[in-house]
Backbone as a printed PyTorch tensor [residue, N CA C, xyz], in Angstrom:
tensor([[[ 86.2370,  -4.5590,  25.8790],
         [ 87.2330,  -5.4430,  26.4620],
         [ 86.5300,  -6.4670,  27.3470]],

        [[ 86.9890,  -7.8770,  27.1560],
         [ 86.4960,  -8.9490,  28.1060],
         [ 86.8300,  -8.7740,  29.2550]],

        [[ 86.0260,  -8.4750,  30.4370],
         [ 86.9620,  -8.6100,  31.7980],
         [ 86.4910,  -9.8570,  32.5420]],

        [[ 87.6750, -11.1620,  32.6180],
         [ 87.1960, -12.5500,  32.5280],
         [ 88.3950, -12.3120,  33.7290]],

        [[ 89.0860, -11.5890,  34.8590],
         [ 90.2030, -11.7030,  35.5300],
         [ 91.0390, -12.7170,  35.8270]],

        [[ 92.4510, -12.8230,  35.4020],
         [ 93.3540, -14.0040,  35.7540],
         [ 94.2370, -14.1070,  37.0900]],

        [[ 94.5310, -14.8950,  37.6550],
         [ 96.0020, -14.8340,  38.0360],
         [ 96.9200, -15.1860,  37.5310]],

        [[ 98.2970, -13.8980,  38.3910],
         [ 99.3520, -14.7020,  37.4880],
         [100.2190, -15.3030,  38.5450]],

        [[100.9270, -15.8000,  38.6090],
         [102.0980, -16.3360,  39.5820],
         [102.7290, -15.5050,  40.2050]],

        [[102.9880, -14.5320,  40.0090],
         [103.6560, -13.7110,  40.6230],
         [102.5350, -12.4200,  41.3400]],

        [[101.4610, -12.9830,  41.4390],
         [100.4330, -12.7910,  42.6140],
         [ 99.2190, -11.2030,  42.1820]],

        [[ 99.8510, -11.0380,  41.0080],
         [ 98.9370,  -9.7920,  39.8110],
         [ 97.8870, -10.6110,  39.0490]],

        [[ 96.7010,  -9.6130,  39.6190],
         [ 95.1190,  -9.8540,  39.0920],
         [ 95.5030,  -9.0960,  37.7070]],

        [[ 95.1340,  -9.4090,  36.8620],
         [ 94.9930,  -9.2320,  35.3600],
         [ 93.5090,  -9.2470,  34.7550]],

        [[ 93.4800,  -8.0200,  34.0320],
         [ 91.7220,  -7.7740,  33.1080],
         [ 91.1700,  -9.2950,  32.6240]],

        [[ 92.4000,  -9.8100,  31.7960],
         [ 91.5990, -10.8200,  31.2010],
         [ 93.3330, -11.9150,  30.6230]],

        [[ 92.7140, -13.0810,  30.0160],
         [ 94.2280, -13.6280,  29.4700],
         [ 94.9220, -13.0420,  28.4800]],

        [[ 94.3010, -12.4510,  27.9170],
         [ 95.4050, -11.4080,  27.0540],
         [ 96.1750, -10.6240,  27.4060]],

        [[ 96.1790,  -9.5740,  28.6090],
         [ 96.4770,  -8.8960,  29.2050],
         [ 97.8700,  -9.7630,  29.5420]],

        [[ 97.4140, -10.9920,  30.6030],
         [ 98.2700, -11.3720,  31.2730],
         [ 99.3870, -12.2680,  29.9500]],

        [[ 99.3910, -12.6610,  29.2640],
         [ 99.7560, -13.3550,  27.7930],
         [100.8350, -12.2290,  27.4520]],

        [[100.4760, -11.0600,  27.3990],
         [101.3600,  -9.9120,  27.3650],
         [102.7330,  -9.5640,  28.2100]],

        [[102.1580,  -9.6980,  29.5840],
         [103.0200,  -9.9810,  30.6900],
         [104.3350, -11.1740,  30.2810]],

        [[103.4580, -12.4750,  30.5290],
         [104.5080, -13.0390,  30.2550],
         [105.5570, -12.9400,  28.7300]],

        [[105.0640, -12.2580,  27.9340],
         [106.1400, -12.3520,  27.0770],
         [106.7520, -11.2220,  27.4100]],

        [[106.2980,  -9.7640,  27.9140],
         [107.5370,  -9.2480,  28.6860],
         [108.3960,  -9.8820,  29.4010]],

        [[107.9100, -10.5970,  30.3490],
         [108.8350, -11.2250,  31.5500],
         [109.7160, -11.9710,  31.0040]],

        [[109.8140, -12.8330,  29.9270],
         [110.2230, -13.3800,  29.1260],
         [111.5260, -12.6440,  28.5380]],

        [[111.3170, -11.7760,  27.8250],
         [112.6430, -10.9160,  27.1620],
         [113.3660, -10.6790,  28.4860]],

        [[112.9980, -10.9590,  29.4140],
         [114.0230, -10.5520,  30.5710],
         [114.5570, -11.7410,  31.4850]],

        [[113.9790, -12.7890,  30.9840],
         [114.6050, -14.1490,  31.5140],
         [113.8770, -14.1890,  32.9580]],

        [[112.4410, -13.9960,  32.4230],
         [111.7810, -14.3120,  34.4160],
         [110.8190, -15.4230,  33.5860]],

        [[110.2080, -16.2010,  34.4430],
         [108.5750, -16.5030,  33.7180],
         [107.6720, -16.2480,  35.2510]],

        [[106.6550, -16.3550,  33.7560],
         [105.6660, -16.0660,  34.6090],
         [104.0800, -16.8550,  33.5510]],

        [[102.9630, -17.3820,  34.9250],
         [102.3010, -18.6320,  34.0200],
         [100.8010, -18.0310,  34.5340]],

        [[ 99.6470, -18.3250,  34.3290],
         [ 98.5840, -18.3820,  34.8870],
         [ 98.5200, -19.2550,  36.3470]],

        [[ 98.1780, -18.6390,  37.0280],
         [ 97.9130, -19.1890,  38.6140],
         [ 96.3860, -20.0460,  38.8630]],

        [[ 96.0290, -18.9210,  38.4020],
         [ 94.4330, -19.5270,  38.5010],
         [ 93.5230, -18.5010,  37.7180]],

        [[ 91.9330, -18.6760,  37.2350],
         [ 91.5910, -18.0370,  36.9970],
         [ 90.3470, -17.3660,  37.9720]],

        [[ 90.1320, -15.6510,  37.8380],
         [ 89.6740, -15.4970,  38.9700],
         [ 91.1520, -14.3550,  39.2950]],

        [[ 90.0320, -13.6620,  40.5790],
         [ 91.5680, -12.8940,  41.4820],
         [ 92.3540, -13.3320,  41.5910]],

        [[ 93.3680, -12.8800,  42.0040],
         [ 94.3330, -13.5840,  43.2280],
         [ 94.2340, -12.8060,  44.3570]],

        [[ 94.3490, -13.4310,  45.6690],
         [ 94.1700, -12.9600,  47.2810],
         [ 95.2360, -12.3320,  47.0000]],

        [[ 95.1280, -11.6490,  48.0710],
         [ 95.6950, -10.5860,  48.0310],
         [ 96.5350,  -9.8810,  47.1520]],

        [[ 96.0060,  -9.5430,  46.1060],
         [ 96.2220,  -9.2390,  45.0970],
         [ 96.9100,  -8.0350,  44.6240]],

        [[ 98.1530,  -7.8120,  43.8890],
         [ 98.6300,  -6.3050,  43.6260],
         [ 98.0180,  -6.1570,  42.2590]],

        [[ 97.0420,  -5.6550,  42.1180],
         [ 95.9000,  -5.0170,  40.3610],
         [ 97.1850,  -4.4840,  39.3760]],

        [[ 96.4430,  -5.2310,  38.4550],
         [ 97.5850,  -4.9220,  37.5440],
         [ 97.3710,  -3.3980,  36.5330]],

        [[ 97.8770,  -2.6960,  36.6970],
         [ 97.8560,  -1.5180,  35.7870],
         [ 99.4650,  -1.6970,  34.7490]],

        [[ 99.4410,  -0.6670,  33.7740],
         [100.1570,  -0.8710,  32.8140],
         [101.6070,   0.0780,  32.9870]],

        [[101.4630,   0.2780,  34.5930],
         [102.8590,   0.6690,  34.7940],
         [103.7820,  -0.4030,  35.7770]],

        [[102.8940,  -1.0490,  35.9770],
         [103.5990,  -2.4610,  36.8580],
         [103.7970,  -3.6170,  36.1430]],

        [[103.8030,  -4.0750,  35.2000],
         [104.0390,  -5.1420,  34.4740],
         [105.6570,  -5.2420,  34.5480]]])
């Protein structure tokens, strides 16, 4: 696995853009969005594991 870490907007460090690519199309079926922030951590960051998405 690439670990290239993203941010996302809603302030979750993500492994890599796939990971987070995933996210948003969850967030999506539920009528939220959610985009890349930056790439890199995000400060203060909540780590994304695969029970918080």
């Amino acid at each position: 696995m690439l670990r290239s870490p993203v941010c996302g907007t809603n302030g979750r460090t993500y492994p890599n853009v796939c990971f987070l690519q995933c996210a948003i199309r969850n967030e999506a079926k539920h009528g939220r969005q959610l985009k890349l922030k930056r790439n890199g951590i995000c400060k203060k960051s909540v780590k994304f594991n695969k029970h918080n998405t």
